[in-house]
N, C-alpha and C positions, 0 to 999 in steps of 0.2 A: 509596541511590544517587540523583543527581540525574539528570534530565533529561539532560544534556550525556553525562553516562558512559552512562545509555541508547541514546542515538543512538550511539555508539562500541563499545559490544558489537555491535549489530545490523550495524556497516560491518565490526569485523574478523572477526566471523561468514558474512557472504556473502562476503566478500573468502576464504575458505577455500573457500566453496561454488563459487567460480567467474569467480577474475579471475585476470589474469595477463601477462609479458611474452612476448611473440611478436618474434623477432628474426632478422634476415638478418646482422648485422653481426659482428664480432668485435676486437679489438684490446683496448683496454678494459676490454672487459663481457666476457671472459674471467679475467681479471686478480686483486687481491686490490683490495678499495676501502676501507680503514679509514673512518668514518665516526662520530660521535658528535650526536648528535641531544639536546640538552637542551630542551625546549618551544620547540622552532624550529618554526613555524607550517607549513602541508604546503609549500603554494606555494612557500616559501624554501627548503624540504627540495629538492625537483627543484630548482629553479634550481640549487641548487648542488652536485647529483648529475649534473646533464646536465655545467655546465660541465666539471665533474672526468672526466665521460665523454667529453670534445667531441663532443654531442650537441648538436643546436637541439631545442626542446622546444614543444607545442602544448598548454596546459592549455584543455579543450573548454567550451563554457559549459555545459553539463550538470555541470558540478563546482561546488557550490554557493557561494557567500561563506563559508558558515559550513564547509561539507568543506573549504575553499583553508584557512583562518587554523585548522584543528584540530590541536594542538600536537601534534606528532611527538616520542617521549620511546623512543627506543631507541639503542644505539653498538654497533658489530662492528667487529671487528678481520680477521673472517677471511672475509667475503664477498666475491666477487666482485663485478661490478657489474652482471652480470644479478642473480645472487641479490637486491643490494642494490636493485634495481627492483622487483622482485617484491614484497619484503617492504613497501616503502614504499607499493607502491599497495593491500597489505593494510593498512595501518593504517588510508583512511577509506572502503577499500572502492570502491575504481574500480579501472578497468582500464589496462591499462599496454603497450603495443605500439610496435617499436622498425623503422618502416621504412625503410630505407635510411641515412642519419644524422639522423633527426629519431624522439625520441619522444612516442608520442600519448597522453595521459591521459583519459579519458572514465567519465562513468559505464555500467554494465555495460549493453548493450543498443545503447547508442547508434554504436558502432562496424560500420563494415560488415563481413557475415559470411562475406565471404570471406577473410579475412584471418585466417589461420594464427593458432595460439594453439598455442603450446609452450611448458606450463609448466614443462620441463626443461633442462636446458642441454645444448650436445649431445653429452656423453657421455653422453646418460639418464638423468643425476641423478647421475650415478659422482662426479663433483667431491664431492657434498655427504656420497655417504656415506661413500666413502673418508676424509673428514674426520671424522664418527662413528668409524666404525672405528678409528681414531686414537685418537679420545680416550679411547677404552673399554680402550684401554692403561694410561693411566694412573692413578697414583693419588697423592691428596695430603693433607696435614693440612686440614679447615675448622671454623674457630672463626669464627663469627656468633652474635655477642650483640648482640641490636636492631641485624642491621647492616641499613643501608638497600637497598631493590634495586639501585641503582645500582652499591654496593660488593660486593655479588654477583654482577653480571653479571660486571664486571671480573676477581675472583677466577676465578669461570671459564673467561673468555678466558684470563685467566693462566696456568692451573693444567692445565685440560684442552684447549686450543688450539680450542676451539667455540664461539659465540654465544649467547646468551641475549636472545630477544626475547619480551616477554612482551604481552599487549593490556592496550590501556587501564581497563578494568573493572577487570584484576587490579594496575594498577599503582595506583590509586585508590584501592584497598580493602586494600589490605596495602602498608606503608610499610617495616616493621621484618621482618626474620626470624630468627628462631633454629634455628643446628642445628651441632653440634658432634661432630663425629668424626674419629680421625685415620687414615689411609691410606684412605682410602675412595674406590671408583671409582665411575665416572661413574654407573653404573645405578642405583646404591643412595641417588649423592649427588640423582638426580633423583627417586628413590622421597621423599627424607628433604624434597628442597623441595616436592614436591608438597603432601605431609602440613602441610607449615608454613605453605603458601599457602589448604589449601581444593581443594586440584584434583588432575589430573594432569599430570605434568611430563616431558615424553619428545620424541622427534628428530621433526622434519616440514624437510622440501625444507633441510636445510643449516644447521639450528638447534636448539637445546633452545628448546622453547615451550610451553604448553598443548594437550595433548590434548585437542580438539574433533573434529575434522571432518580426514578423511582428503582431501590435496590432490588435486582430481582429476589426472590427467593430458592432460585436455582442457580447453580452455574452452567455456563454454556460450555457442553463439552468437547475434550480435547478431543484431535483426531488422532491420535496413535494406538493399536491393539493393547492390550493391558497385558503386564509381563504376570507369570505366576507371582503370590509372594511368596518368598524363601519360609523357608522351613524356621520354628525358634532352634537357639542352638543350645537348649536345652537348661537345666538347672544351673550348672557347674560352668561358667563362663572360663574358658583357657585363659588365663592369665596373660600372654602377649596380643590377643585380642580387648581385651579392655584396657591398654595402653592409649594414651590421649593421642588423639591427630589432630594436626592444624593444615588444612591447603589455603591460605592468604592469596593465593594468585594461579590462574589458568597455569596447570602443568603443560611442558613442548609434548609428550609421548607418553607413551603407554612403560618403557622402560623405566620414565622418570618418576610414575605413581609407585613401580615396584620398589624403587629404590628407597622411594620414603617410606612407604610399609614395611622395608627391612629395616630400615632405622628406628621406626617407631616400634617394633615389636620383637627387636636381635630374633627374627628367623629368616632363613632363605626363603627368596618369595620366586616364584615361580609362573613366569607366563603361557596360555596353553594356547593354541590360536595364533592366527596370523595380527601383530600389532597396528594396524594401519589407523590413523586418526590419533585423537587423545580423550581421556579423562573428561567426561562431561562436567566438570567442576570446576566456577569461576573461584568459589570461595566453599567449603566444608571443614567445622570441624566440628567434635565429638569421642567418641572411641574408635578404634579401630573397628570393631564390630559393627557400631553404626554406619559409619561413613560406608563399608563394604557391603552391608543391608539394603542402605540406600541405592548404591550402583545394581544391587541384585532387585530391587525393585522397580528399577528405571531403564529393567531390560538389557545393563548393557555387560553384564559379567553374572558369575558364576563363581561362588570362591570354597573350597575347603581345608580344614585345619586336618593336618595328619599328621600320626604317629607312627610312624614306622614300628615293627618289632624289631628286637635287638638293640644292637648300638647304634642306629641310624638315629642323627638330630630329624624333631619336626619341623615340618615345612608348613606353609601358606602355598595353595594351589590356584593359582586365578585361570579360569577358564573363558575366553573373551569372546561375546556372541556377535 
């Protein structure tokens, strides 16, 4: 096993020990969210899970270059779009937290620890097992001769109406599987892949996956104080604040975030504070509004829309803590 699939055991490993989505929201992330994932790099994977959620999204700089580009290789047919957060922030091993409509990705630690961690959805996890329960109904013919995982997951989205997501280690190390038997139900068909894989093969949070590590029902919490949350800004959103922002890549400076919030919003933006450091943002985007929510709830700014009286243009005020 190389290097690379080393570092990818040890993420979807802690990722079981103690990450997860924390959520107020609902519409969506209740939902069913079909999804196919063929070495779509992670960072592309959120982007295009938030969109599909209309979420704005905050990828934290604690998520490394090399955890942002680590190919994401799993499809579901029958996850919701909490489930389907959950699962995605176990594949490099960060955490995953959905507040208000923006969600926060970070690595484990670095999130403030007052902020709820429910790794359940909220019927208590009823959604995922009553979908077990289901499947353990049925039963089906399977012929797998050298067939690849991919064409086995499928089959059993097909076959038994459940998911298959398996970790990177095992999809690296076993390409091909063999297992043949006809009406065979789900318990025995997970007995028969395990056997074929090397492991064991059985239900965790809303899935067939590897038996490791029992999901806690809590998350282990971060060490950092919890910042207030900002104020709502009321009924009547400012117009150059719900302006779209895209940050694609870790900004140099504090000058350089100013610069693109005056382009995103034609106002003068304004730093308060001494600039030292940069922009906790590997990746964000959403409105203006959000993305500046986000900073104000991750402790590290302060921002206000002002209107001068008279002829003075309004400004953007970032106050930097």
């Amino acid at each position: 096993m190389t290097a690379t699939h080393r570092c990818l055991t040890a993420a979807f490993t802690l990722s079981l020990l103690g990450t997860g989505v924390a959520t107020r929201a609902a519409g969506p992330l209740e939902r069913p969210c079909p999804m196919d994932w063929r070495s779509t790099p992670f960072s592309q994977a959120v982007h295009e899970l938030a969109a599909k959620l209309n979420l704005a999204y905050v990828l934290d700089e604690s998520v490394s270059t090399e955890l942002a580009q680590t190919p994401v290789r799993f499809m579901a047919d029958h996850l919701t779009g909490r489930e389907a957060l959950r699962w995605l922030a176990r594949w490099v091993g960060v955490e995953a937290v959905v507040m208000g409509e923006t969600v926060y990705l970070a690595s484990p630690g670095r999130l403030p620890r007052s902020w709820e961690h429910d790794l359940l959805d909220p019927s208590g996890g009823q959604i995922g097992r009553t979908r077990w329960e289901q499947a353990l109904t049925r039963r089906a013919d399977i012929t797998w001769i050298d067939a690849p995982l991919s064409l086995v997951a499928r089959n059993i989205s097909k076959e038994y109406g459940i998911d298959l997501i398996l970790p990177p280690d095992v999809l690296a190390s076993h390409d091909l599987v063999q297992v043949e038997r006809l009406q065979i139900g789900l318990e025995d068909l997970c007995e028969a892949l395990g056997t074929a894989l090397g492991t064991q093969i059985g239900y965790s949070d809303g899935v067939i996956t590897e038996k490791r590590h029992r999901v806690p029902e809590t998350q282990e919490a971060a060490s950092s104080p919890a910042p207030a949350v900002p104020a709502p800004a009321g009924p009547a959103l400012p117009s150059p604040l719900a302006a779209p922002l895209a940050i694609d890549q870790p900004l140099a400076d504090w000058p350089a975030f100013r610069a693109r919030l005056s382009t995103a919003t034609g106002l003068e933006c304004r730093l308060d504070g001494a600039p030292t450091g940069r922009p906790p943002f590997a990746q964000a985007r959403g409105t203006v509004q959000e993305i500046l929510d986000a900073a104000s709830m991750l402790g590290v700014l302060h921002f206000q829309f002002l209107q001068p009286e008279g002829q003075n243009a309004p400004f953007l005020l970032i106050q930097l803590r």
